[in-house]
Residue frames as a rotation matrix with the C-alpha (Angstrom) as fourth column:
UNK 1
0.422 0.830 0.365 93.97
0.868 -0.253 -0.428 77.09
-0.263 0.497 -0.827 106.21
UNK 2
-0.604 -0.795 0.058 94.74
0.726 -0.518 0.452 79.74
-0.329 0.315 0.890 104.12
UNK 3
0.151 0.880 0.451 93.08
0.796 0.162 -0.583 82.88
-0.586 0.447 -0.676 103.16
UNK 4
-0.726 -0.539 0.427 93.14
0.636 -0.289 0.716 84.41
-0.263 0.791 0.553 100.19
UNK 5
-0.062 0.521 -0.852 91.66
-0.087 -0.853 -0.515 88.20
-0.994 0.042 0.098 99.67
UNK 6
-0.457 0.426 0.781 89.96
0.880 0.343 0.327 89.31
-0.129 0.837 -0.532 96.62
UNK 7
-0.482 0.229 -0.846 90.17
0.221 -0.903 -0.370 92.80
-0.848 -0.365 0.385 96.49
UNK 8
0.184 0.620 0.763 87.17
0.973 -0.005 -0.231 93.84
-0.140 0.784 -0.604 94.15
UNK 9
-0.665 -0.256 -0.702 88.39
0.298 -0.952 0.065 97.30
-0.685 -0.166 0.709 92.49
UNK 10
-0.333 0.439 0.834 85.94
0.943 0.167 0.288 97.75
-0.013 0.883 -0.470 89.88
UNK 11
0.249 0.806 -0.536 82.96
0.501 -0.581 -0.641 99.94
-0.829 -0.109 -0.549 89.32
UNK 12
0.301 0.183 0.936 82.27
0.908 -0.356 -0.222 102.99
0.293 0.916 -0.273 86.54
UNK 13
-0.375 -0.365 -0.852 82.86
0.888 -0.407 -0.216 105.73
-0.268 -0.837 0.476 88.80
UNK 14
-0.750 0.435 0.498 79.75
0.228 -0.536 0.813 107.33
0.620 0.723 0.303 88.03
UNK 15
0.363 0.795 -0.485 77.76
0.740 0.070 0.669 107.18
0.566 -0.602 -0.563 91.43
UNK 16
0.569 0.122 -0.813 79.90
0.651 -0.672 0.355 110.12
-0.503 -0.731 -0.462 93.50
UNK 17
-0.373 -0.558 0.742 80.91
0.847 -0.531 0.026 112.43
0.380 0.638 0.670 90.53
UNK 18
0.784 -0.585 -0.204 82.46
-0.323 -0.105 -0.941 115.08
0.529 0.804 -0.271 89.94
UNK 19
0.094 -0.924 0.370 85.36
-0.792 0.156 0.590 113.71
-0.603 -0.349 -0.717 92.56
UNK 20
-0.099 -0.053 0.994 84.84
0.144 0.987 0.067 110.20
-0.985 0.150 -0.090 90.87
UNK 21
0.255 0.456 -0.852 84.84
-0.733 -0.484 -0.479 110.01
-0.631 0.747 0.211 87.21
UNK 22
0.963 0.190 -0.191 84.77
-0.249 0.897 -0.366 106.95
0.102 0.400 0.911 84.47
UNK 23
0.276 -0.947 -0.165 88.98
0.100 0.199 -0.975 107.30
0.956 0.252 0.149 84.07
UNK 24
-0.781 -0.517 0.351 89.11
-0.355 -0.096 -0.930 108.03
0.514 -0.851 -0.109 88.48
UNK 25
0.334 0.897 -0.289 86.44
0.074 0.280 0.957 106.01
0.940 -0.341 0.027 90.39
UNK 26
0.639 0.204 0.742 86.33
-0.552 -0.550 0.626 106.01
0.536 -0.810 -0.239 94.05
UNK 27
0.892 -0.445 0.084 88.21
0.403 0.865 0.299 103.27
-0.206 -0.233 0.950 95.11
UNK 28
0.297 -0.859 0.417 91.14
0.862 0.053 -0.504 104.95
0.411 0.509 0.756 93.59
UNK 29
-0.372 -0.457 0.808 91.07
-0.259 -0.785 -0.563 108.34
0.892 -0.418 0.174 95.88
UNK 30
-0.404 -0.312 -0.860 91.54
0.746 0.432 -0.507 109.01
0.529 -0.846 0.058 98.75
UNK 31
0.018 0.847 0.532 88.06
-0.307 -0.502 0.809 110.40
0.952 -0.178 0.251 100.18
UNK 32
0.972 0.113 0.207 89.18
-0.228 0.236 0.945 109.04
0.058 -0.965 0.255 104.30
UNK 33
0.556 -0.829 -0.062 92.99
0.167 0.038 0.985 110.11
-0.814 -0.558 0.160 105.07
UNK 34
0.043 -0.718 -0.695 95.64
-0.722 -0.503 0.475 109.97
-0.691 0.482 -0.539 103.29
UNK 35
-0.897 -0.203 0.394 95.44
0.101 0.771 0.628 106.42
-0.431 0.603 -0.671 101.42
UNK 36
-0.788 0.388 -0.478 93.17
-0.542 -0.071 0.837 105.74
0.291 0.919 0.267 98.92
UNK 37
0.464 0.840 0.281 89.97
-0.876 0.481 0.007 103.35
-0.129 -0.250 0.960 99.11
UNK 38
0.778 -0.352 -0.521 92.05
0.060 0.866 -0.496 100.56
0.626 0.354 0.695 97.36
UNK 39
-0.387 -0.785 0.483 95.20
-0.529 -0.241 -0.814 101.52
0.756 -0.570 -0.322 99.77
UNK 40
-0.099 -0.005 0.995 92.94
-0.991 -0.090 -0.099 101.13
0.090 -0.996 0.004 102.77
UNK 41
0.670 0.731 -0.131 91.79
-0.743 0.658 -0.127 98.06
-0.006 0.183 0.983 101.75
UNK 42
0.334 -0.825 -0.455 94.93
-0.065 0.461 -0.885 96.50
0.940 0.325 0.100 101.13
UNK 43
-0.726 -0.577 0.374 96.01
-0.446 -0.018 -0.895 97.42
0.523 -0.816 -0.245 104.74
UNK 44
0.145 0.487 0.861 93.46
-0.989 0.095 0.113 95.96
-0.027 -0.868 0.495 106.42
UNK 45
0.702 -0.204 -0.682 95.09
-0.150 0.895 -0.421 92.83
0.696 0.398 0.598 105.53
UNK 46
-0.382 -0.870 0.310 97.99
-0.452 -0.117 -0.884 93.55
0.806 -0.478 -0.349 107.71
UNK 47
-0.918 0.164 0.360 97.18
-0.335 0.162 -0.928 91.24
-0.211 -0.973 -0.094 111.00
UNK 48
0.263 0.959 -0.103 93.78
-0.923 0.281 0.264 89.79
0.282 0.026 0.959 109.58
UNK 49
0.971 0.227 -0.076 95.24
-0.223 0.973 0.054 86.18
0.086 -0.035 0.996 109.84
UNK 50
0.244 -0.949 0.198 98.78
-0.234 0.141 0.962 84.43
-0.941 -0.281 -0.188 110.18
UNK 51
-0.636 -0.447 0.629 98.16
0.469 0.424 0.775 82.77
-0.613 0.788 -0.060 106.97
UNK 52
0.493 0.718 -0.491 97.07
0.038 -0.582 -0.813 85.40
-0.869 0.382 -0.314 104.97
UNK 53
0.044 -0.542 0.839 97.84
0.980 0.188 0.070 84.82
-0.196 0.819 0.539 101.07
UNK 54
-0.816 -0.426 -0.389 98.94
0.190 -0.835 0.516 87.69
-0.545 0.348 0.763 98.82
UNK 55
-0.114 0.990 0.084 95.88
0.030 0.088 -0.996 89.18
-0.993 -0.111 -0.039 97.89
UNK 56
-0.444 0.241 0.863 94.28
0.830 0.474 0.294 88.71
-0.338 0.847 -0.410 94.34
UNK 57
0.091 0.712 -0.696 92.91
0.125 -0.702 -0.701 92.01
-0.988 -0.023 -0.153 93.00
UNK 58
-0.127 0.608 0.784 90.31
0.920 0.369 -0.136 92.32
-0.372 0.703 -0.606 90.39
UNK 59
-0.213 0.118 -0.970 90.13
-0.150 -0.985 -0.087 95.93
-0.965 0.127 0.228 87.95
UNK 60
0.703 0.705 -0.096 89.00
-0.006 -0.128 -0.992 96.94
-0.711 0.698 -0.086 85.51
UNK 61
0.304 -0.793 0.529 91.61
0.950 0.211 -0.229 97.09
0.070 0.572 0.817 82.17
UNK 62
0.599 -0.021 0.801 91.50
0.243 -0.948 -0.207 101.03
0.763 0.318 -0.563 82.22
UNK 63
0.790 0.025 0.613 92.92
-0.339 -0.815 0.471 100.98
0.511 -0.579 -0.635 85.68
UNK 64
0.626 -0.688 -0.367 95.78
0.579 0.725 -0.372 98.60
0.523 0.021 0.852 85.36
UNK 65
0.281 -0.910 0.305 98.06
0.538 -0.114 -0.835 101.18
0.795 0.399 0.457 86.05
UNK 66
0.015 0.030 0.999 96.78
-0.599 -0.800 0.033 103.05
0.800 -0.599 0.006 88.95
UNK 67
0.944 0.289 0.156 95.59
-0.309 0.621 0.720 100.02
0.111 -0.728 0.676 90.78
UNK 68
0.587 -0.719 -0.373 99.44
0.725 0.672 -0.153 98.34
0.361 -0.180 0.915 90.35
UNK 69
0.029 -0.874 0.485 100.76
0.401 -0.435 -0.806 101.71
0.916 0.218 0.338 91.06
UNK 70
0.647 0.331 0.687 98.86
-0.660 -0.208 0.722 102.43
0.382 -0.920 0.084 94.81
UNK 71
0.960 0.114 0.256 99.69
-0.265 0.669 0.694 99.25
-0.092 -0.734 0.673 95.67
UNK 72
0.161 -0.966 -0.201 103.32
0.827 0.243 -0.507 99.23
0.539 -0.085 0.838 94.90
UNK 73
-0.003 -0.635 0.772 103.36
-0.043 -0.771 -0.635 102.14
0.999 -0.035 -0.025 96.74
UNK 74
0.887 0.439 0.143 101.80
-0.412 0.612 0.676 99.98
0.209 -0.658 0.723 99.82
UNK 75
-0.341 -0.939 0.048 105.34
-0.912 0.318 -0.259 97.66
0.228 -0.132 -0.965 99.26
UNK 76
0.460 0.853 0.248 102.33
-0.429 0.458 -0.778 95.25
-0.777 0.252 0.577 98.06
UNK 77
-0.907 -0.267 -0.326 103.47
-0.421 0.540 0.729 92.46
-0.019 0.798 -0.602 96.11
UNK 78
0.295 0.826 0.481 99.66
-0.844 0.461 -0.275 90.98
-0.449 -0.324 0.833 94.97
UNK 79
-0.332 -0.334 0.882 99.62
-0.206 0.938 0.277 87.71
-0.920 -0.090 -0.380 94.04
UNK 80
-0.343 0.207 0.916 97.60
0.926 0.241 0.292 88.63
-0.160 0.948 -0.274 90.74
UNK 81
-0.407 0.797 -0.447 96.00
-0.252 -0.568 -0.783 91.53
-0.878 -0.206 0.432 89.28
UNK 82
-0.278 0.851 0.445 92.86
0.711 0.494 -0.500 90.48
-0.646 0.177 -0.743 87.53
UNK 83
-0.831 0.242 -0.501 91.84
-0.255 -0.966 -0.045 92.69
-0.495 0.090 0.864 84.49
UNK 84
-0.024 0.957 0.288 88.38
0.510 0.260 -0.820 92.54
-0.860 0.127 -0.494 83.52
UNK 85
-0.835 -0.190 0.516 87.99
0.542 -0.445 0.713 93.61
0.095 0.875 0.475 79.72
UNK 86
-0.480 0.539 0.692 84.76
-0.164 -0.830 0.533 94.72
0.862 0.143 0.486 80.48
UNK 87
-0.848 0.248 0.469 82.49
-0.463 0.087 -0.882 95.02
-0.260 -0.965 0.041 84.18
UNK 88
-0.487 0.703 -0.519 80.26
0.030 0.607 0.794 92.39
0.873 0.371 -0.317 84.70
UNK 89
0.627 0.456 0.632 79.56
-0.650 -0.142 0.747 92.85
0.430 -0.879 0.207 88.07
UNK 90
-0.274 -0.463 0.843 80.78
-0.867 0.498 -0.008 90.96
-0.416 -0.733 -0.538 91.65
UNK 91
0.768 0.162 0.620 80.03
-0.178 0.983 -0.037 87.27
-0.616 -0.082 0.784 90.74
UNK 92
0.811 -0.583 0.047 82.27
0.212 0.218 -0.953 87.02
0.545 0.783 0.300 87.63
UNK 93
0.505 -0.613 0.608 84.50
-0.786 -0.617 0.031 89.10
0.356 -0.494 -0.793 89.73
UNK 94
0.151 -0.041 0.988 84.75
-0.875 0.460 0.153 86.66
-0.461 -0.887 0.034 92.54
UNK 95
0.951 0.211 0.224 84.78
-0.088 0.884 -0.460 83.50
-0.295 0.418 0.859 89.95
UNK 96
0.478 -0.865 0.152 87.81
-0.054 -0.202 -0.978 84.90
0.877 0.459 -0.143 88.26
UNK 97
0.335 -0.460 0.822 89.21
-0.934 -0.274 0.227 85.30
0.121 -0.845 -0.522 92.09
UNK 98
0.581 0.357 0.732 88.03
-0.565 0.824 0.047 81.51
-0.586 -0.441 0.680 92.69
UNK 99
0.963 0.107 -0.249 90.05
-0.264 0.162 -0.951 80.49
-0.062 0.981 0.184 89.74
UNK 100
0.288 -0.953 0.098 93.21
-0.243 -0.171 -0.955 81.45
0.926 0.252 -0.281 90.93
UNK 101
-0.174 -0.464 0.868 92.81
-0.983 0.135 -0.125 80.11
-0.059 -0.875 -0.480 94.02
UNK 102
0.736 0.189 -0.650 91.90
-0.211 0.976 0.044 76.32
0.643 0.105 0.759 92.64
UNK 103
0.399 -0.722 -0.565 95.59
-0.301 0.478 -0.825 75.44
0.866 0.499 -0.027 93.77
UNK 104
-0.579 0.107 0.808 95.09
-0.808 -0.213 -0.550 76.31
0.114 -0.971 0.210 97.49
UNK 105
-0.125 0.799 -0.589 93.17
0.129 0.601 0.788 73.14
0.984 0.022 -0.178 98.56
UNK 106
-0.193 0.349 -0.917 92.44
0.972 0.198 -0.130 74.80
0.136 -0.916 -0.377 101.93
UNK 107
-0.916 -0.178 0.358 92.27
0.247 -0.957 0.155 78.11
0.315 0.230 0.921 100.94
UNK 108
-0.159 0.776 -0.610 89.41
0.700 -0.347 -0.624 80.60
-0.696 -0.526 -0.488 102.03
UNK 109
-0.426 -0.181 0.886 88.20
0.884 -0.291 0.366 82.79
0.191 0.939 0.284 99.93
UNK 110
-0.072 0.733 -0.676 87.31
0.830 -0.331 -0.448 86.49
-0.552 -0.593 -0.585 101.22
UNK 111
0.010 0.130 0.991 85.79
0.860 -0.507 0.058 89.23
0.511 0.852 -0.117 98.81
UNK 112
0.086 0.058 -0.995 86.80
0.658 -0.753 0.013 93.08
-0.748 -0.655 -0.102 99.85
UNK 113
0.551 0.150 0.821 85.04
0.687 -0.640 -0.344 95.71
0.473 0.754 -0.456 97.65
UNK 114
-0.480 -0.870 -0.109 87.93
0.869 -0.455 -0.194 98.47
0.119 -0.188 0.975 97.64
UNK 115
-0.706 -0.061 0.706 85.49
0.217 -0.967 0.133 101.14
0.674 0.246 0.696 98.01
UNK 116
0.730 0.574 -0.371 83.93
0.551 -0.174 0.816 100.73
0.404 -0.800 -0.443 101.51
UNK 117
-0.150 -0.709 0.689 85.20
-0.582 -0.500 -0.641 102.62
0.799 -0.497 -0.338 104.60
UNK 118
0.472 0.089 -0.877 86.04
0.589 0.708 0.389 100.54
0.656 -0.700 0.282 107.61
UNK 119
0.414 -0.278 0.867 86.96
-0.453 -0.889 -0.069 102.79
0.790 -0.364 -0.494 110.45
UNK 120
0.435 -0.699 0.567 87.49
-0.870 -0.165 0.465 100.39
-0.231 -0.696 -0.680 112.86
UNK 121
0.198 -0.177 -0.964 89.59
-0.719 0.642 -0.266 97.70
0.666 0.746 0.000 111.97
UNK 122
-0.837 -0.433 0.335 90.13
-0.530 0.483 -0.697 96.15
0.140 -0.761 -0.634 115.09
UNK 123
-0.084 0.917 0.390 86.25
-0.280 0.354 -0.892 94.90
-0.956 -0.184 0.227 114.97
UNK 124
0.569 -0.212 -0.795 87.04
-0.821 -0.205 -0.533 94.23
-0.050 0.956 -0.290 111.05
């Protein structure tokens, strides 16, 4: 079995302004340490499973560049990023996720919105 993350970066970044703003949503700073929201997320892959795939992550088109540029700074190859032309919300999200994982025929599929905080990750 394989599973295969689905890191949901979306959102307007219009719910914790003025740090967050339509061109810097939350997910994209870094509002708990030093790594972003999308950073932390990404690490909490590290140790989730043996057969953890490269993770699939889903943004918006505006944020192509930040979202590939955190995560290369991670030393994060993903396995896709997803750009949404426009937010529909988490289903579509998660369909578009489901899509690219057709080829996995044992694959799991787990959905991590980049803009929670998990503190501990060992219960995580």
């Amino acid at each position: 079995m394989t599973i295969q993350a689905a890191v949901l970066c979306g959102g307007s970044g219009t719910r914790l302004w003025p740090l967050s703003r339509e061109q810097h949503p939350k997910q994209l700073l870094a509002l708990h340490g030093n790594q972003t929201l999308l950073q932390d997320t990404v690490c909490r892959l590290d140790g989730l499973a043996q057969h953890t795939a490269r993770p699939i992550i889903l943004c918006n088109e505006e944020h192509r560049f930040l979202v590939a540029e955190q995560v290369r700074a991670l030393n994060v190859r993903p396995r896709a990023i997803v750009l949404e032309p426009r937010g529909k919300g988490t289903a579509p999200a998660l369909t578009l996720a489901a899509l690219h994982t057709l080829s996995e025929n044992d694959a799991v599929l787990v959905a991590m919105p980049s803009d929670h905080v998990i503190t501990d990750r060992s219960a995580f």
